[in-house]
N, C-alpha and C positions, 0 to 999 in steps of 0.2 A: 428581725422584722423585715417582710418580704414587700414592697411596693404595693400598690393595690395594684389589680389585673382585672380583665375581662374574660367572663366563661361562660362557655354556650352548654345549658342545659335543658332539658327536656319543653322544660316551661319559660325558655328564653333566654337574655345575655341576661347576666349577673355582674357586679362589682365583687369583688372578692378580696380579701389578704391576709395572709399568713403570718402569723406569730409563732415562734419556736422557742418552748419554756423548757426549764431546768423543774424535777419534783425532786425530791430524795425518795419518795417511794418510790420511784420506778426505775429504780440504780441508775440514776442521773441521767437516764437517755432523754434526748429531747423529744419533747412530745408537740404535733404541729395543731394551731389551737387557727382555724378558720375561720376568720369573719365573715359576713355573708349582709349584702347590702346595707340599712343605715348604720349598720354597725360601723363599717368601715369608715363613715363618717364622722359618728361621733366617737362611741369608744377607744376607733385606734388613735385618732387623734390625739385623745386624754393621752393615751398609753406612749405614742412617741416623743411626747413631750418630755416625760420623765423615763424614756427608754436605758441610758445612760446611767442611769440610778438604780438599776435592774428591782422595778417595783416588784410588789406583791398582786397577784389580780387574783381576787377572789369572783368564782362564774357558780351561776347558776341558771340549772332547767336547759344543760347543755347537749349536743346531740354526742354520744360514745362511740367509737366506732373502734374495731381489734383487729378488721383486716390491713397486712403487714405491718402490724407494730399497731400503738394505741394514735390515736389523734380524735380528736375532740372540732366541733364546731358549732356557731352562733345558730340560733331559733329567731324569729323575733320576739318570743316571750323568754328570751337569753335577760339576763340579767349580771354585769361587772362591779366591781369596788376595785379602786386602783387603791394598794395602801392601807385597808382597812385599817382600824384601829381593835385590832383582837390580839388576843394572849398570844393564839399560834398565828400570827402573822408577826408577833414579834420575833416569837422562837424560831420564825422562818429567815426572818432577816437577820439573827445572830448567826443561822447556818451558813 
């Protein structure tokens, strides 16, 4: 997990920060998952607290993106679960 930063884009400065996940589908390269303003607030928050613990985040309604390599970023209609409590989130933390 990268610090928050600031970044000047089209539509102004932005708060930003990076989190860099482990899948087993994607032959364990890290995939870089970009916050993007309140998120960094509350979400990474959630998520640094139990960083350590290497949670489960389940995301939805995320932006996709496949240029150099896959990485993924927040919407405001982004949605996270730290931990859910699902079958394949256990199967993921046995992995």
């Amino acid at each position: 997990m990268n610090p928050p930063k600031e970044v000047n884009t089209p539509y102004g400065l932005h708060t930003i920060q990076e989190i860099y996940l482990i899948d087993e589908s994607c032959s364990f390269k890290p995939v870089c998952l970009t916050m993007w303003g309140h998120k960094v607030h509350d979400e990474c928050l959630q998520i640094a607290e139990v960083i350590e613990e290497r949670p489960i985040i389940l995301g939805s309604k995320l932006i996709v993106q496949t240029k150099r390599g896959l990485s993924l970023s927040s919407r405001d209609t982004s949605t996270f679960k730290i931990n859910p409590q699902l079958p394949e989130a256990e199967a993921l933390k046995e992995w």
